[in-house]
N, C-alpha and C positions, 0 to 999 in steps of 0.2 A: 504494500500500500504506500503511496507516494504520502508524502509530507507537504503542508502547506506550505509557501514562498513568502518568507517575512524577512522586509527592508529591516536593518537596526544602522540608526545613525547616533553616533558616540558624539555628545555634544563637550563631555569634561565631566567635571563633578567628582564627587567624592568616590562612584560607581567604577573610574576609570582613575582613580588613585593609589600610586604606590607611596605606602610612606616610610618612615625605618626600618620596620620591624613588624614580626605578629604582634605584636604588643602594640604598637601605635594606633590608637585609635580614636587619637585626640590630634595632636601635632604632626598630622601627614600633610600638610598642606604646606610646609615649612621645605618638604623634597621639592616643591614643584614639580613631581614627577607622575603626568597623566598623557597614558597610555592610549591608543587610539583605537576606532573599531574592533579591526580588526584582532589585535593584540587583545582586548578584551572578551573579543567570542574564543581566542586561543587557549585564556586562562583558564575559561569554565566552558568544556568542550561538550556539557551534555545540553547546553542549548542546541545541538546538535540532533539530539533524541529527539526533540519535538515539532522540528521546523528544516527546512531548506534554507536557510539563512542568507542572507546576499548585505556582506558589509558595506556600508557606504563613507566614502574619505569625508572627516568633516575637524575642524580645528578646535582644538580645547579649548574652551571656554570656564571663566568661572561665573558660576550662574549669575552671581547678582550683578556682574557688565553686560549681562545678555539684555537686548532691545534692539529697537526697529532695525537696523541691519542684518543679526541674524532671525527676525522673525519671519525677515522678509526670505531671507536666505531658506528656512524651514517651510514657508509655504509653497514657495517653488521646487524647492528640492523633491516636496513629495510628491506634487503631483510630476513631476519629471519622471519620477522615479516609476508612479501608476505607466504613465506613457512607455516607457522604455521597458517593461517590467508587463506583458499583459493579463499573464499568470500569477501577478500579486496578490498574494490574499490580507497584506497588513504591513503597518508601520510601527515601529518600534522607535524610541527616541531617547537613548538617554541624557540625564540631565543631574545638575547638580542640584540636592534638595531644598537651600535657601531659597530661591525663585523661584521652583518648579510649577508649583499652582497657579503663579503670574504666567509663568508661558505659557502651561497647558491651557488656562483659560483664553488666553490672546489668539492662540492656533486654533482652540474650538471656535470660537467667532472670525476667524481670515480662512482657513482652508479653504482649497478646490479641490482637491479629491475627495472621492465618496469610501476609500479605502477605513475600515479602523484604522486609527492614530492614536498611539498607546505610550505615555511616555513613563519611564523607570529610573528610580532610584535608586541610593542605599543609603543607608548611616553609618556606616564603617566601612573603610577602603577597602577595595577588592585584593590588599596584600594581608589584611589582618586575620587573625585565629579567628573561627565564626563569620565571616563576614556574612550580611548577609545579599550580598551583591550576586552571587550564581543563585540564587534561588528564586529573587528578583528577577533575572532577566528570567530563567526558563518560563516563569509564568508571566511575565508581559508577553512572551511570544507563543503561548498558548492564546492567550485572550486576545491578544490584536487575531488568531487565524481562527477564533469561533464566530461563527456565522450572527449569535446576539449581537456580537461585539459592533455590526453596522449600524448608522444609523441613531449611536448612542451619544456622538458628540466624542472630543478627546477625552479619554480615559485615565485614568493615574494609580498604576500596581504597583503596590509595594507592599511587605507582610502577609504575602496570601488575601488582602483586600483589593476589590477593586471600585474605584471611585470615577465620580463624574467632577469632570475640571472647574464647573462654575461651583461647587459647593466643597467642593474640600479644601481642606485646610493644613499646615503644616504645625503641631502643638506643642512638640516637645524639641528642646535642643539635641536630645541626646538619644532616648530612648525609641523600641526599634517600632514601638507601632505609633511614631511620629503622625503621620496623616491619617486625619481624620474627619466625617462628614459630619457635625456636633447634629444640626436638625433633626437630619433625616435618616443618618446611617448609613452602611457602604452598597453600593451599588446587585453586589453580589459577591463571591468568592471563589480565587482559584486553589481549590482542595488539590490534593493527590491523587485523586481516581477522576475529578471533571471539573472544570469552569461551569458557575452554576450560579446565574441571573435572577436577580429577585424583582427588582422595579426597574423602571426607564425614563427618565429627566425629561420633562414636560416642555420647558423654556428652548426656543431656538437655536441650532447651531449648523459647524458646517455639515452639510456645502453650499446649502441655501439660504447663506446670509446678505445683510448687503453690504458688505463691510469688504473693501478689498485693498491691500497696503503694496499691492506690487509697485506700482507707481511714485509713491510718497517718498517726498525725501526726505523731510521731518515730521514728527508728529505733535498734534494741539499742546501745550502746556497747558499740564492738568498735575496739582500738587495738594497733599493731603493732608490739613491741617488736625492738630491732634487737642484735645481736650483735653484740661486737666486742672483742678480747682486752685484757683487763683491765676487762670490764663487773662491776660490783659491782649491788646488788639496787636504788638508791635510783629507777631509771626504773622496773621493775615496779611496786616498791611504789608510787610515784609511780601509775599507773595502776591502780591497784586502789585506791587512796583516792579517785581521783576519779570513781570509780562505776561501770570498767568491766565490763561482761557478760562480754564475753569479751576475749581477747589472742591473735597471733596472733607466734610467736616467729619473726621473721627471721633463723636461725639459722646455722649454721657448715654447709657440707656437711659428709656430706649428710644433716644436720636435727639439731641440736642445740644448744640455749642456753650460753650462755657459762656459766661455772662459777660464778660469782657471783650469776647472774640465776636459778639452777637453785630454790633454795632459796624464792623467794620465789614461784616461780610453783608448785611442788609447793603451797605453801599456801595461794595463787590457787585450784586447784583443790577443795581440802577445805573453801574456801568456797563453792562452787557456781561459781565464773568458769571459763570454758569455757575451755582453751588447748589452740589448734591450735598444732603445729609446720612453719613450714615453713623454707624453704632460700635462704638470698643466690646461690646456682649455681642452675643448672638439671637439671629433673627428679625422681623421685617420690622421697617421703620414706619409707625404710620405715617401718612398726611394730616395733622394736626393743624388746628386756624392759626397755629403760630407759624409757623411753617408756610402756608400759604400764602396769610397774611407778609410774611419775608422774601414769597418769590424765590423760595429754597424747595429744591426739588427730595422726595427722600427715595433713597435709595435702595429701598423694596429691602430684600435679606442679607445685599452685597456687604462682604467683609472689606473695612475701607479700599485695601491693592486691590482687590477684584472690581469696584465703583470705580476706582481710579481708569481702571485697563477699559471697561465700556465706556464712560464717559470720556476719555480721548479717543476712543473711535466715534462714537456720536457726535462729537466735537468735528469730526473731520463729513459728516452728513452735512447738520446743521446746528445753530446756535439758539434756537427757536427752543423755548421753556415745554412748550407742548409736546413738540417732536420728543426730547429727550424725556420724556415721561413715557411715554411710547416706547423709545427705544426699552428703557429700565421696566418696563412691562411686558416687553418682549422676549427679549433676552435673559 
């Protein structure tokens, strides 16, 4: 029986890290030493067992420099890759885990292929004792070749979980079942005997969005202002001198600016700067008359980086208060 055909494109991250020692599994990042695709399908050969595997050349990166160049890079590469590739059954991507949720969210809103796009982490270098980086990929590259797997938006496996990109989250610095969906739960699970799908993400994504960054050469300023008692207005303002589009308030549950910061973002918006509200807890913001009344959009469930990452693409639609309520009801 033939094996399904899955892309893996080795983006950096901890997944493709050597660091001193088995023991290192703090100060690896101190080797600068991150090892490339294909060197990584080398190390842990039983991704092999599960998939036809086809490495793809891509430069290390450390996740949280990752933005609009390699996004842009990432949404071409795949569907390139669909093209060139017609017996693809899936896409696998790794990444490093500090930004991973900002990408995989940004990719499920830009793709053009219809392929699963699955992207994988780890929390321990792939030189350390336990790592747990080979067990990681084998089931990202089961799940990007299961047939549920279409259709679901980008995915995010890591710990035998599998998640949807707009709602998961990264929680823990260290510990190994770091991502997680707080709401709702993880999407389904890749056990040892099957990949086994429980629910299916309702909100819009690729490849049917309207969202497309091939073109762009920069993207909206959009910056994410933080609450916290006793905030006075000099960071808003601060962010509004220095040119931003929009701001997106990381507010007090559940969704509101500090009292200091209130005054300057009301004026944020009578100058055309778009301000979503969202929330330091979890869960959706209402539309409250305060809020209205401010001409502050709220930000539905988004965890602040995640508001951020839609509303600069909606930024790049339009600027229109209505539209981006839309958009944030959409997506």
């Amino acid at each position: 029986m033939s094996k399904p055909k899955i892309a893996f494109i080795g983006t950096g991250g901890t997944i493709s890290s050597l660091g001193a020692g088995p023991l290192d599994t703090v100060d690896y990042g101190a080797t600068n030493n991150r090892i490339p695709a294909d060197e990584i399908l080398a190390r842990f050969p039983e991704v092999h067992l599960v998939a036809d595997v086809v490495a793809v050349p891509y430069k290390a990166v450390v996740s949280t420099q990752i933005f609009l160049p390699e996004w842009k890079d990432l949404v071409a590469l795949c569907s390139k890759l669909q093209a060139e590739h017609p017996d693809l059954k899936g896409i696998v991507i790794g990444h490093g885990t500090s930004a991973l949720a900002e990408t995989a969210y940004m990719l499920s809103l830009t793709l053009k292929t219809d392929l699963p796009v699955v992207l994988v982490g780890s929390q321990r270098p792939a030189s350390a004792l336990s790592t747990d980086a080979g067990l990681n990929l084998v089931n990202a590259f089961r799940v990007a070749a299961a047939p549920e797997a279409r259709g679901m938006g980008v995915l995010v496996v890591l710990n035998d979980e599998i998640h949807a990109a707009r709602e998961v989250d990264k929680v823990s610095n260290g510990r190994m079942q770091t991502f997680q969906t707080a709401d709702f739960g993880a999407l389904g699970h890749a056990d040892g005997d099957k990949v086994s799908f429980y629910r299916k993400p309702l909100r819009k994504a690729y490849p049917e969005t309207e969202f497309d960054i091939a073109s762009l050469e920069a993207l909206p300023r959009v910056d994410i202002l933080y609450a916290y008692t006793g905030a006075d207005a000099t960071a808003a303002e601060a962010l509004i001198a220095a040119g931003a589009k929009g701001i997106v308030s990381a507010g007090f549950a559940p969704g509101f600016a500090a009292a200091g910061e209130v005054p300057a973002l009301v004026e944020a918006v009578k100058k055309g700067v778009v301000v979503v509200q969202s929330s330091r807890a979890r869960g959706r913001v209402p539309e409250t008359t305060k809020l209205r009344q401010a001409g502050i959009i709220p930000a539905d469930n988004l965890l602040p980086e995640k508001a951020r990452i839609l509303l600069t693409l909606a930024l790049t639609k339009s600027s229109d208060p209505a539209e981006i309520k839309r958009i944030f009801a959409t997506y």
